[in-house]
DORO-473933 format. One line per field, with one value per residue: residue number from 0; x, y, z of N, C-alpha, C in turn; residue in one letter. Coordinates in steps of 0.2 Angstrom, whole numbers, plus 5000, padded with zeros to 4 digits. Layout:
<vexvos>
i = c(NUM:...);
n_east = c(X:...);
n_north = c(Y:...);
n_up = c(Z:...);
ca_east = c(X:...);
ca_north = c(Y:...);
ca_up = c(Z:...);
c_east = c(X:...);
c_north = c(Y:...);
c_up = c(Z:...);
aa = c(A:...);
</vexvos>
This chain:
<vexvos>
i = c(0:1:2:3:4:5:6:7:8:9:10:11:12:13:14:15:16:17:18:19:20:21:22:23:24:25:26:27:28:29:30:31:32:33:34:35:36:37:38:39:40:41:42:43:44:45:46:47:48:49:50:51:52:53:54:55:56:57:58:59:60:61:62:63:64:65:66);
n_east = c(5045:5051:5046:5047:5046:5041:5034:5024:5019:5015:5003:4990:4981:4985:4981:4976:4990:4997:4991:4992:5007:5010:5001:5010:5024:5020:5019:5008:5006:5007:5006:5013:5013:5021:5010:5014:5005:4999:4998:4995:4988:4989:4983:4984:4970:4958:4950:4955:4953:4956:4961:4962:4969:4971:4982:4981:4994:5001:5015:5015:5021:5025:5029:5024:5007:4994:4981);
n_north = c(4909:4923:4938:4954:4971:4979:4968:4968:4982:4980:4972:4980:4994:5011:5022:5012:5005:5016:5019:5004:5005:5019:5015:5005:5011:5021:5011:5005:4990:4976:4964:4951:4936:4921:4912:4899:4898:4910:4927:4932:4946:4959:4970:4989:5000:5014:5022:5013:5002:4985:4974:4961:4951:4941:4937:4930:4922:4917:4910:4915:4917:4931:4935:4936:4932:4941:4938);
n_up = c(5076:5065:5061:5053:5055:5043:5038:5048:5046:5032:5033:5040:5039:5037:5048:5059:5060:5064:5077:5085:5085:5093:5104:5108:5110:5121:5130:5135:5129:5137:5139:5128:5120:5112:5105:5097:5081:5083:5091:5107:5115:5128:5132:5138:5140:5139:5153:5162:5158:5151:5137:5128:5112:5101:5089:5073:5062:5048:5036:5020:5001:5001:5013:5029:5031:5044:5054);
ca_east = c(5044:5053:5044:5050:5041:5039:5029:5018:5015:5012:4996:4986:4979:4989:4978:4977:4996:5000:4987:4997:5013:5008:5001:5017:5028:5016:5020:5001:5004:5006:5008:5014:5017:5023:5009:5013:5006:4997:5001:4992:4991:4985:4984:4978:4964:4957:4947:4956:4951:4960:4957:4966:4968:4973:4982:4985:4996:5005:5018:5015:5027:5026:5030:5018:5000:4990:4972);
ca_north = c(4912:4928:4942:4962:4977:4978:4960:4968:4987:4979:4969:4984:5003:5015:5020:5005:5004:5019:5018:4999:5006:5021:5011:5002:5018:5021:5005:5002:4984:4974:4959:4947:4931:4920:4903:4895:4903:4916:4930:4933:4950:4962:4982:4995:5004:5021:5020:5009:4994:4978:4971:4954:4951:4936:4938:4924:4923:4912:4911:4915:4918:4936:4935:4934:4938:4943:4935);
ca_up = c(5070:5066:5055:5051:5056:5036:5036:5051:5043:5026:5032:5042:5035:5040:5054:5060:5062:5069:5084:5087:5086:5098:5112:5110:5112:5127:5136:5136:5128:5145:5139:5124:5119:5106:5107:5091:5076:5083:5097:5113:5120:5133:5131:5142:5135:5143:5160:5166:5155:5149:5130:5126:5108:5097:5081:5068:5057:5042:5030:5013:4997:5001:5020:5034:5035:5048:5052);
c_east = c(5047:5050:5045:5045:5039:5034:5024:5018:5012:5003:4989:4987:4985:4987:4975:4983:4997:4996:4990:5002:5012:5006:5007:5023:5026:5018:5013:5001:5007:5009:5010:5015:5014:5017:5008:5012:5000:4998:4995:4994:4985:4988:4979:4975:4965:4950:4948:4955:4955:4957:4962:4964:4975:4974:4985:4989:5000:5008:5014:5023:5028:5028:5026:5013:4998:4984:4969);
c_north = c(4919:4933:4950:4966:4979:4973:4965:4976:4984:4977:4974:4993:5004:5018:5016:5004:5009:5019:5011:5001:5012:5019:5006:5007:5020:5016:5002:4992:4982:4969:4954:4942:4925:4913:4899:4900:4909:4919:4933:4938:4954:4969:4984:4997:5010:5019:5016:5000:4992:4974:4965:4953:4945:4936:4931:4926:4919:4915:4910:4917:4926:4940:4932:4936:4935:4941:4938);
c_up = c(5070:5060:5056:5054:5050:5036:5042:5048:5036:5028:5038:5040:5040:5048:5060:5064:5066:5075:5089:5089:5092:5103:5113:5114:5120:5132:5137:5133:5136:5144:5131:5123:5113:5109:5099:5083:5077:5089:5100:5115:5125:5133:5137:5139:5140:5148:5162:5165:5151:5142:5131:5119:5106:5089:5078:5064:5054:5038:5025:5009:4999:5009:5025:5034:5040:5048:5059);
aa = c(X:X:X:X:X:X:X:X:X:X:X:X:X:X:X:X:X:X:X:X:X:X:X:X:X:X:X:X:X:X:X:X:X:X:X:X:X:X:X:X:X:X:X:X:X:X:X:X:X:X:X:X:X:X:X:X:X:X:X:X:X:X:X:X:X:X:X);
</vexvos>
């Protein structure tokens, strides 16, 4: 599946996004991966701790949302 930096700012706050896109810049995401229709990741956090998070997400007429 291929979807825009558009289709992924449109479906989170503003706060929200840039705090993603920051630990992105950062390097702190660690890991990703594509498993179908939703993505797998692994971020750094602070104290040395490890989150893993699972996003879904589907086509609509309006692009892809995020679940």
């Amino acid at each position: 599946m291929h979807f825009t930096y558009d289709d992924i700012k449109r479906q989170f706050d503003s706060g929200t996004f840039r705090r993603g896109e920051g630990y992105a810049l950062e390097g702190r995401v660690l890991a990703a991966r594509d498993a179908g229709e939703r993505i797998e990741g692994e971020v750094g956090g602070s104290g040395g701790t490890f989150y893993r998070q699972t996003i879904r997400f589907r086509e609509d007429p309006r692009g892809f949302r995020f679940e």
